[in-house]
N, C-alpha and C positions, 0 to 999 in steps of 0.2 A: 156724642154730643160734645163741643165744645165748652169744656169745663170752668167757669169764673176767672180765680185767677190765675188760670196755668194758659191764660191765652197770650200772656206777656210776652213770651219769648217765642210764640210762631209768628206772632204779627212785627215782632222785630225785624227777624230775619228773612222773611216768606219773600220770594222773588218777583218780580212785578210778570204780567204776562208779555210769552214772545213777542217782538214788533212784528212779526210775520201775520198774523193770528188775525189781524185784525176786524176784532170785533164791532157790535153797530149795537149802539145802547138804543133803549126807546124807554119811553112810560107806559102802564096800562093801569086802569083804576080795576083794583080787585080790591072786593069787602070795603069799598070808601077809603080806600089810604094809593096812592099814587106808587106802585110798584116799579121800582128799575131795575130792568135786566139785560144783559145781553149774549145776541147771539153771534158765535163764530164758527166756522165749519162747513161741511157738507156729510150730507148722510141721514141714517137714522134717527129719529131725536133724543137726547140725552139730555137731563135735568141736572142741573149741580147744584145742591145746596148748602151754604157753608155754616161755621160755626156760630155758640152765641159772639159778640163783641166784633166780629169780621164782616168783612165784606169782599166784594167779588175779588180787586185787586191783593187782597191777604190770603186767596187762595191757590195764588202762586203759578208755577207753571203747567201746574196738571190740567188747569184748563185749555189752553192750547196745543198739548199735548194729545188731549181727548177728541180735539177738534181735528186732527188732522185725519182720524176716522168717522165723528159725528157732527151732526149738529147739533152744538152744544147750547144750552138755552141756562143761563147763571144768571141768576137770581139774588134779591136783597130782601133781606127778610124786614117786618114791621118795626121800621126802626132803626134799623141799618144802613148803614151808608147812606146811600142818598132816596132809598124809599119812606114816604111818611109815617110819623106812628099816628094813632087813631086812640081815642079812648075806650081801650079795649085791652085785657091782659094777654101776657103773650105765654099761649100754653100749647103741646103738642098737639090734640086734636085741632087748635085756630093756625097753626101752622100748616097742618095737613090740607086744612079747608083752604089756606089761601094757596098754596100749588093748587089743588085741586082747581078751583077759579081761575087762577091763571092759568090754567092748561085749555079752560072753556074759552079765555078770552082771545088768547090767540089761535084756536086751532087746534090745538094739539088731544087726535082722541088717549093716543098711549104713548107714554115713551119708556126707555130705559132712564133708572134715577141712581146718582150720587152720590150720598151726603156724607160732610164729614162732621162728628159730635154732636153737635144741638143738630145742625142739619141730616146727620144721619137718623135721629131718633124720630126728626119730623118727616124724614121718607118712610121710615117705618112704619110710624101711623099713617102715614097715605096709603101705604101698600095695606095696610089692617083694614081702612076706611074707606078706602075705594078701591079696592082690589083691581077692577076692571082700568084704570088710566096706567097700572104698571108691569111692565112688562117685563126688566130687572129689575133688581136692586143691589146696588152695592153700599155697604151701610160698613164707615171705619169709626172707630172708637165710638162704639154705642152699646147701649143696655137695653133691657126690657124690663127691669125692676128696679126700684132704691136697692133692696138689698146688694146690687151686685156691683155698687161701684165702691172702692176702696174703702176700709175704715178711717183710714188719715181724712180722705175728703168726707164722708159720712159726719167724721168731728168737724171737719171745717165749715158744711155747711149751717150751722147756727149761729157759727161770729161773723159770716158776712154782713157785711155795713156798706151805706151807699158811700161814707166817707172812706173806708178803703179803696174804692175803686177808681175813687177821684184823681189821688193819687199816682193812678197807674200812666205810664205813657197811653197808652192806646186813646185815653180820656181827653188828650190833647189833639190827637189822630184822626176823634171821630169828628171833631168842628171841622175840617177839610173839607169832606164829602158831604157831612149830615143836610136835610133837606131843612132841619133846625139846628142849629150851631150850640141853642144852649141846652138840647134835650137829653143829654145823657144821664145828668142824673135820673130823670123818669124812666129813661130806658133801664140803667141800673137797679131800679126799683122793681121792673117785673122781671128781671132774668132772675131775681133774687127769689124773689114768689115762685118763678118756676120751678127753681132746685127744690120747693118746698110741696110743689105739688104730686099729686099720689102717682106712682108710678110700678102696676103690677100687671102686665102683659103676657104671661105667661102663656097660659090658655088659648089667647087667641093667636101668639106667633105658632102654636104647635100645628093646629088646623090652617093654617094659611098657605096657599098654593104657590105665589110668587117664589122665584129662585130668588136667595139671597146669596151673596158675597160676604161673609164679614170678615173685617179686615180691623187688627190691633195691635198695638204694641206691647211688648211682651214687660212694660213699665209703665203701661194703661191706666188712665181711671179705674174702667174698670178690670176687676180683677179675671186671672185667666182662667178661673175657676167657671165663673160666670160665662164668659165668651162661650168656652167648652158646652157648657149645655146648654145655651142657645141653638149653638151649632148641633145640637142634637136635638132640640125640640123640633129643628127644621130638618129632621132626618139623614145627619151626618153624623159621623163619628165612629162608620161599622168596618170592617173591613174589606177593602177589595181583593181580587183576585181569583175568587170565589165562584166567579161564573153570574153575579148579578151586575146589572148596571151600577154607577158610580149614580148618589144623588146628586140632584143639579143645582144645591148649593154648596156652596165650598167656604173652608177658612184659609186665612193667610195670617202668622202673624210672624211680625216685622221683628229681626233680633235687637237689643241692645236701642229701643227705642221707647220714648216717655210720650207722654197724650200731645205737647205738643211739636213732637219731631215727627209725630205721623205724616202731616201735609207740610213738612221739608224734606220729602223723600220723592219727588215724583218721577221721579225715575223707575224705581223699586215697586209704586204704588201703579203706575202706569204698566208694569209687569204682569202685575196681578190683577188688575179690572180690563186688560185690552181680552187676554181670551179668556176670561170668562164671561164677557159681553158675546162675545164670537162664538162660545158655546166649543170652543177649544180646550182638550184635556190633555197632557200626556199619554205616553199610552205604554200600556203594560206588557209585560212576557207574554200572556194568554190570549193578546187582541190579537 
């Protein structure tokens, strides 16, 4: 999930999408708020969902990148960019439900999903909560509990304040797109709340059947301790060679990379999510 304030310097830098790519925005009302997304591509359908603070174009060029083998369907979450907020708070299970809704509105019974930070945690809980619309998931810099994201950020989350965030560039960034010009404070106000809300998933990621991808930076939120047993809740971490199959989730994680250099990598990032969408593995001495 897109971490508070370490989104400062992906949205800086983050590269606008290919001119090639060209994507076709529309509106869809999902849950009462005016949803913007768009699709670019052809192929199977693929869901991208981005961080908290971002929006489609902060998510740089892994979207057209992913387009040049799916149809990729990018998304604004409640609040974002130019979708409307609602008076409703913004938590991972109402995250969940609004993909889920927007996959009802246009069509879509299953797709492969995305997400990077806030957006990966809320494809998480979609793959927890409706198991049946997901078909992969590739989930970068995410958790399944508070315990597992950093203690630096663990301390940081009680001095946030909506006047720090005012502050930031991005706060000037969001009046461009927003569907409300003045509403980031109120948006700043529930991402805040969300860092606050309870987050212990354990249990239910170990029995879930969806493939995951997880994918982090080895200078992550969260930490790699955490990652590692995720990655083993979801039955990785054993060894091959062995004569059993490989499981059909996998980890990647990115060297010499912080929460927000993960999506200015998509090159790297593109490496690792094209074959394991494709169900492509290396292959060993014994195959």
């Amino acid at each position: 999930m897109f971490r508070a304030v370490l989104v400062t310097a992906a949205l800086a830098v983050a590269c606008p999408a290919l001119a090639d790519s060209k994507p076709i925005g529309d509106r869809v009302d999902v849950n009462g708020m005016q949803m913007y997304y768009e699709v670019s591509g052809t192929g199977d359908p693929l869901i991208v969902l981005h961080g908290a603070y971002m929006n489609i174009p902060s998510m740089g060029e892994i979207i057209p990148m992913l387009a040049e083998s799916h149809q990729v369907y990018a998304l604004e979450f409640q609040g974002h960019g130019r979708t409307t907020d609602i008076d409703r708070p913004i938590t991972y299970p109402n995250l969940a439900g609004d993909v889920a809704a927007f996959m009802d509105a246009v069509g879509i019974e299953t797709a492969d999903v995305f997400g990077y930070s806030m957006g990966a945690a809320a494809g998480l809980r979609l793959a927890l909560d409706y198991p049946e619309k997901v078909d992969q998931l590739v989930a970068a810099s995410v958790a399944y509990d508070f315990d597992g994201w950093q203690p630096a950020f663990k301390d940081f989350v009680p001095q946030m304040s909506v006047e720090m965030f005012l502050e930031m560039p991005f706060a000037a960034e969001y009046r461009e797109l927003a569907a409300d010009p003045d509403g980031f404070p109120a948006l700043v106000e529930k991402l805040i709340a969300l860092e606050h809300e309870p987050m212990a998933w354990g249990e239910a990621v170990e029995v879930m059947e969806t493939p995951v991808l997880v994918i982090t930076g080895d200078a992550d939120v969260a930490t790699l301790e955490h990652t590692v047993s995720m990655f083993r809740l979801l039955g990785g971490g054993g060894m091959g060679d062995m004569g059993q199959p490989l499981p059909e989730s996998r980890l990647a994680v990115m060297p010499a990379t912080s929460h927000t250099a993960v999506i200015n990598q998509p090159e790297l990032l593109h490496a690792f999510i094209e074959p394991f969408l494709q169900g492509e593995a290396p292959k060993g001495f014994f195959e």
